[in-house]
C-alpha positions as CSV (number, residue, x, y, z in Angstrom):
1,X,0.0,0.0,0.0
2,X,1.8,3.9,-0.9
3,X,1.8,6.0,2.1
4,X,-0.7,8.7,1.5
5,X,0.8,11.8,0.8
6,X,1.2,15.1,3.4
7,X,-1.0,17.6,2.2
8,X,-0.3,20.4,5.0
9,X,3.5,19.5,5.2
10,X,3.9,22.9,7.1
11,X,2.0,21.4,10.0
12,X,3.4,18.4,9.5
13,X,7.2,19.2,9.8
14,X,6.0,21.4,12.8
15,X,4.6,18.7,14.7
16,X,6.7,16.0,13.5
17,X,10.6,17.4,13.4
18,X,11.7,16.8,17.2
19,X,11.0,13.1,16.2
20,X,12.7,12.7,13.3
21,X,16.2,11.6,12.1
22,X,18.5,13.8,12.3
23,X,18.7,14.4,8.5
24,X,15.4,14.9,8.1
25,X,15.2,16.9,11.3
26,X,17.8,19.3,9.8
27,X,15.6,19.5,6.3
28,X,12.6,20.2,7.9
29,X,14.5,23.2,10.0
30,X,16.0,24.3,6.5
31,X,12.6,24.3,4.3
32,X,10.0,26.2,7.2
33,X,12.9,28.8,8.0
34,X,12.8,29.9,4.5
35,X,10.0,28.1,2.8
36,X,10.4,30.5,-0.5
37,X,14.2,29.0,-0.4
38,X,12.5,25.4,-0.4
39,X,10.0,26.0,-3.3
40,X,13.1,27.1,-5.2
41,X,16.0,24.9,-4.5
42,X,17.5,21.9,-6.0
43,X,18.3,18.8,-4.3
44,X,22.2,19.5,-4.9
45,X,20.9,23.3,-2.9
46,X,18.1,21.5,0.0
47,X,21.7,18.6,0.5
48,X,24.6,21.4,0.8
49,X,22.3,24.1,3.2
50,X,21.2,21.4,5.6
51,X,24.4,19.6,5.6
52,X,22.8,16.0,4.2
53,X,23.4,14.3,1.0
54,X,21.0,14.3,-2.1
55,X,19.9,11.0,-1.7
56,X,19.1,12.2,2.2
57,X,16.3,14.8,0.4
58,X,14.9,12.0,-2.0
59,X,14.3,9.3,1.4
60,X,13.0,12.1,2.9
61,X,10.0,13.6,0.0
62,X,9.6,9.5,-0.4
63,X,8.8,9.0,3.8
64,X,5.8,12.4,3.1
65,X,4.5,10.0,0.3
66,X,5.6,11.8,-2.5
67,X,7.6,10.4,-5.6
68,X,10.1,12.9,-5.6
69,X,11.3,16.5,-4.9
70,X,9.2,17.9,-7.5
71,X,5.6,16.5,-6.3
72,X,7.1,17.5,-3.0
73,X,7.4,21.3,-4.1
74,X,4.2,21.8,-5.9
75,X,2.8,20.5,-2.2
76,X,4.3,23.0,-0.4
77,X,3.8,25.8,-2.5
78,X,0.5,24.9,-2.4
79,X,0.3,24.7,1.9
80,X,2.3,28.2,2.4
81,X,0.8,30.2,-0.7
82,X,-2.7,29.0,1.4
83,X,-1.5,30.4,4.4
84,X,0.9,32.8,3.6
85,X,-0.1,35.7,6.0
86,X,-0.1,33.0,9.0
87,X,3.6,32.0,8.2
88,X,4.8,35.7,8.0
89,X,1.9,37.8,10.0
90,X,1.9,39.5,13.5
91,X,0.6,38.0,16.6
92,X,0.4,41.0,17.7
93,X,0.0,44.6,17.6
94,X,1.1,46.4,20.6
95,X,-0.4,47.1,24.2
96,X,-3.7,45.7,25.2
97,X,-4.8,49.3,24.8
98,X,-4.0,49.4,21.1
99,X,-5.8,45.7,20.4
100,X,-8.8,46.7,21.7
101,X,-9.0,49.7,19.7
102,X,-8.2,47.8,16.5
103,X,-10.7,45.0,16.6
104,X,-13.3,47.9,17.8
105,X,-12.7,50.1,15.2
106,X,-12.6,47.5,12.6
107,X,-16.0,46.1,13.8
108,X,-16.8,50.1,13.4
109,X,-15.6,50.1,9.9
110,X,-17.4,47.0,8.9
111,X,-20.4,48.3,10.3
112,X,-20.4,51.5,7.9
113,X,-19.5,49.4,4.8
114,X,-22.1,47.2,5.3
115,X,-25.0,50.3,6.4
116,X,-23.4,51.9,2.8
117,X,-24.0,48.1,0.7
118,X,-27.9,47.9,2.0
119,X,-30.4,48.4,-0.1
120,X,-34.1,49.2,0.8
121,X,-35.7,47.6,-1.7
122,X,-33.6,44.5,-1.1
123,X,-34.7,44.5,2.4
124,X,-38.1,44.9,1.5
125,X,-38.1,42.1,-0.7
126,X,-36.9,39.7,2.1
127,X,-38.9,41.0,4.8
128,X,-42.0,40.4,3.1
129,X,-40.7,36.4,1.9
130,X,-40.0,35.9,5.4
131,X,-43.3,37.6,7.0
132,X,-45.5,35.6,4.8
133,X,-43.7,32.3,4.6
134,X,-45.2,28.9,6.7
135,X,-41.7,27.8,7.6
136,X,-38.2,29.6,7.9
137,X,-35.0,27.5,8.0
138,X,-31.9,28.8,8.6
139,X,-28.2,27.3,7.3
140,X,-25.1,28.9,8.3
141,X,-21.9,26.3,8.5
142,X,-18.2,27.4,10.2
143,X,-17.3,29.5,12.9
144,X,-18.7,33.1,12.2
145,X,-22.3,31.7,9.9
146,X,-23.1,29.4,12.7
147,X,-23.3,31.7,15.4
148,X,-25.1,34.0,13.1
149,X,-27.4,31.6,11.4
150,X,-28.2,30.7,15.2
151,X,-28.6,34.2,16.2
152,X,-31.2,34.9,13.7
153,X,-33.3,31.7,15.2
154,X,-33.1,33.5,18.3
155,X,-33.9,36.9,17.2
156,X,-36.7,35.3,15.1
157,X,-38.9,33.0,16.8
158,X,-39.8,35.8,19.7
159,X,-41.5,37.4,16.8
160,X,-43.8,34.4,16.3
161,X,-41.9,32.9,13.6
162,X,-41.7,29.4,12.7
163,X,-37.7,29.3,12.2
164,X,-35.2,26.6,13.2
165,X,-31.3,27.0,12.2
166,X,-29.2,24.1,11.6
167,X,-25.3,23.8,10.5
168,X,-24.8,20.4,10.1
169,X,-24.1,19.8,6.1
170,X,-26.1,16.5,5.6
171,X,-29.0,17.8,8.0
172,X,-29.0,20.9,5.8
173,X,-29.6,18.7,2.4
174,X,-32.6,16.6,4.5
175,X,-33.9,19.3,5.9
176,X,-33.6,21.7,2.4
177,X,-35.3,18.3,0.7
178,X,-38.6,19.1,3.0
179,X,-39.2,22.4,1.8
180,X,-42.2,23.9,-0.2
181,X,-43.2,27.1,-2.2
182,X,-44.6,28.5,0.6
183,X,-40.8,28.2,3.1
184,X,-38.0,30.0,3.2
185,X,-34.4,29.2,3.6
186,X,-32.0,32.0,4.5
187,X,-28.5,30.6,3.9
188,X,-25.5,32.7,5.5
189,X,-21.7,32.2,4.4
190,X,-19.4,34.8,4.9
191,X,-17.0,33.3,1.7
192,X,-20.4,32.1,-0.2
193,X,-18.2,28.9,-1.1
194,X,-19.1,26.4,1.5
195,X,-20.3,23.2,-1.3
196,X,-22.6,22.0,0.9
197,X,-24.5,24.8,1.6
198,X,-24.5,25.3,-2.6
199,X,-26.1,22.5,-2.9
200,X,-28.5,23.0,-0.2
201,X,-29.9,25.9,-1.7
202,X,-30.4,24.4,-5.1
203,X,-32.2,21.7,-3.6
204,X,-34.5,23.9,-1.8
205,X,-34.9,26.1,-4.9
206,X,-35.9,22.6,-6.7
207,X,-39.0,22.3,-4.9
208,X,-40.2,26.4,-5.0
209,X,-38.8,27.4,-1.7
210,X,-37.4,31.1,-1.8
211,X,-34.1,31.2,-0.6
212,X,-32.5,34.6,0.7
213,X,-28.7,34.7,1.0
214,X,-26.6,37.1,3.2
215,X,-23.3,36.0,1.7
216,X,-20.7,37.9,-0.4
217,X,-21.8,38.8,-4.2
218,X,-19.7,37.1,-6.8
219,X,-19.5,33.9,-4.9
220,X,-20.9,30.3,-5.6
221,X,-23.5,30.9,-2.6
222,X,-24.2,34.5,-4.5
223,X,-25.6,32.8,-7.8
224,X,-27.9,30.1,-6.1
225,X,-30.6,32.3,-4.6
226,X,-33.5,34.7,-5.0
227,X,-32.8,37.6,-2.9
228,X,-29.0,38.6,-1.9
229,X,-28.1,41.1,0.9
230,X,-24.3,41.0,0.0
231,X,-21.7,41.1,2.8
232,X,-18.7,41.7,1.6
233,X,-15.7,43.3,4.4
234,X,-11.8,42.6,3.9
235,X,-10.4,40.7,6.2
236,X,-7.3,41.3,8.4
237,X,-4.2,40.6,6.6
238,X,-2.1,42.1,9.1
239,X,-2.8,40.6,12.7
240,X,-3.6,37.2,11.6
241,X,-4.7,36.2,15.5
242,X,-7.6,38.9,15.9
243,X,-11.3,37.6,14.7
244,X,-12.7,38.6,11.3
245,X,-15.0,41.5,11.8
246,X,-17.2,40.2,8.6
247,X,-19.5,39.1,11.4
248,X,-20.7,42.1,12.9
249,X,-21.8,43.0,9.2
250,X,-23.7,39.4,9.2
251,X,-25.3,40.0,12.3
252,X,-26.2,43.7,11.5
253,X,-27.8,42.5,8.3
254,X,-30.0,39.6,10.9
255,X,-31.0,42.4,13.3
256,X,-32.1,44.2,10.3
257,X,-34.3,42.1,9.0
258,X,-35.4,41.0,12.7
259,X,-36.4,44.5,13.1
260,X,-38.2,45.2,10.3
261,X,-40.1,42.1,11.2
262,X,-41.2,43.1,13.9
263,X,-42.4,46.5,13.1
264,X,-44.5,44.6,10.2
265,X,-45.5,41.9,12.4
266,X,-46.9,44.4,15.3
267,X,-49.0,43.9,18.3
268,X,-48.6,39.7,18.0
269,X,-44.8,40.3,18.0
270,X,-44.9,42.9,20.8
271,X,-46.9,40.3,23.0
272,X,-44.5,37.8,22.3
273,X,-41.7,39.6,23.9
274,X,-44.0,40.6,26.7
275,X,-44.4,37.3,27.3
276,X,-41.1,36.2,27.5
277,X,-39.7,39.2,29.5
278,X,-42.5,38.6,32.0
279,X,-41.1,34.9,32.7
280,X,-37.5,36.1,32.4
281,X,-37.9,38.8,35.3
282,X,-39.7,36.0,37.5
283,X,-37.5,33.9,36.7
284,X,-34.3,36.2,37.4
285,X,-35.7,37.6,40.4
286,X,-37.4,41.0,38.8
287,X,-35.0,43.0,37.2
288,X,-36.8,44.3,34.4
289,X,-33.3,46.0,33.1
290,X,-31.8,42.9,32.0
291,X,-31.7,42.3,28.9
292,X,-34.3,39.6,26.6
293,X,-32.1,36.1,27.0
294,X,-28.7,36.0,27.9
């Protein structure tokens, strides 16, 4: 059986160099010091700068799975073109003083380009699919559409809203599969190139359901649904350890729509919340300042 090849061989000599021979221990120090050097070198070069032989560099692409130093390259070019800015980029940019300004005033920023990218009749149009639909489903997969996608649940259903989130990738495809004309599906991706929510959305669009997506325009994601509220912020290049900010812009876009919801829905919505802050303040011992759910 051929040893299945290293496809992250950054993170692979990382974890695996203490344990290694010593010739192999000095190539791996050689290549992630100077990865650009690697790319480029020769196995006559990678032998002579970590004081092995040539045939030292062909045992040691052959023990990663690869035929030879060339297939070894083209793998590593591939793993730190990928992750480039994580190789080279700052941990960090100063005082605590200074981070907190910078992840605030980037969450600032993103919040004014998305307010700029919004466009009334674009809300309008998914306010009234979500107001008149019989069931809203919700798919948001990763770190940042998750907690968004499960955020909107949360914001929704105290409106009177059948809504339900999900992030699993085969629950999404069953669940998209159940959907009518009459449902909803608001998918939410901050890359728009998640496959399997691409292919939950034209599943769900196979069988009439509308489906709204708050995703960035140009994108897989962006071509698969009916109404798009584009989200579309730069990420941090520079401090590759602070969070994206793209979320704020994603959950701006959900208390948008929440809100506008609301104000169509009216006095049922309003007696909703009544409801629920009337348990909450029992519950928490009547503070009425508190805000609805932790």
């Amino acid at each position: 059986m051929n040893k299945a090849i290293v496809t992250d061989v950054v993170s692979y000599l990382k974890e695996r160099k203490s344990s290694m021979s010593n010739a192999d221990r000095r190539l791996s120090e050689l290549i992630l010091a100077d990865v650009d050097f690697a790319v480029q070198a020769s196995t006559t070069e990678l032998a002579e700068h970590s004081g092995t032989s040539t045939a030292s560099v062909t045992r040691f692409c052959r023990k990663l799975g690869f035929r030879n130093l060339r297939d070894f390259k083209v793998q590593l070019a591939q793993a730190s073109s990928v992750g480039a800015r994580f190789l080279a980029g700052r941990m960090s940019s100063g005082s605590h003083s200074e981070t907190a300004f910078q992840i605030v005033s980037r969450a600032q920023r993103a919040l004014d380009i998305q307010l700029a990218s919004l466009d009334s009749d674009i809300i309008e149009s998914a306010v009234q699919a979500l107001l008149h639909s019989k069931r809203i489903v919700v798919f948001g997969s990763g770190g940042g559409a998750t907690i968004v996608a499960q955020d909107a649940e949360y914001r929704m259903f105290r409106l009177g809203l059948n809504i339900n989130a999900y992030q699993d990738s085969q629950m999404m495809q069953m669940v998209a599969s159940t959907l009518k004309r009459t449902d909803v599906l608001l998918a939410i991706s901050t890359s728009g190139r998640f496959a399997g929510l691409v292919d939950a959305c034209e599943i769900a669009q196979s069988y009439d359901a509308t489906v709204i997506g708050v995703t960035r325009p140009d994108s897989p994601l962006s071509q698969k649904v009916d109404i798009l509220l584009p989200v579309n912020i730069p990420e941090e290049k520079e401090f590759v350890n602070q969070p994206t900010s793209s979320r704020y812009a994603l959950l701006a876009v959900i208390d948008v729509l929440s809100s506008e919801l609301a104000v169509m829905i009216g006095e049922p919505a309003l007696d909703n919340v009544r409801r629920i802050r009337h348990n909450l303040v029992r519950y928490r011992g009547d503070d009425d300042d508190q805000p609805l759910g932790d």
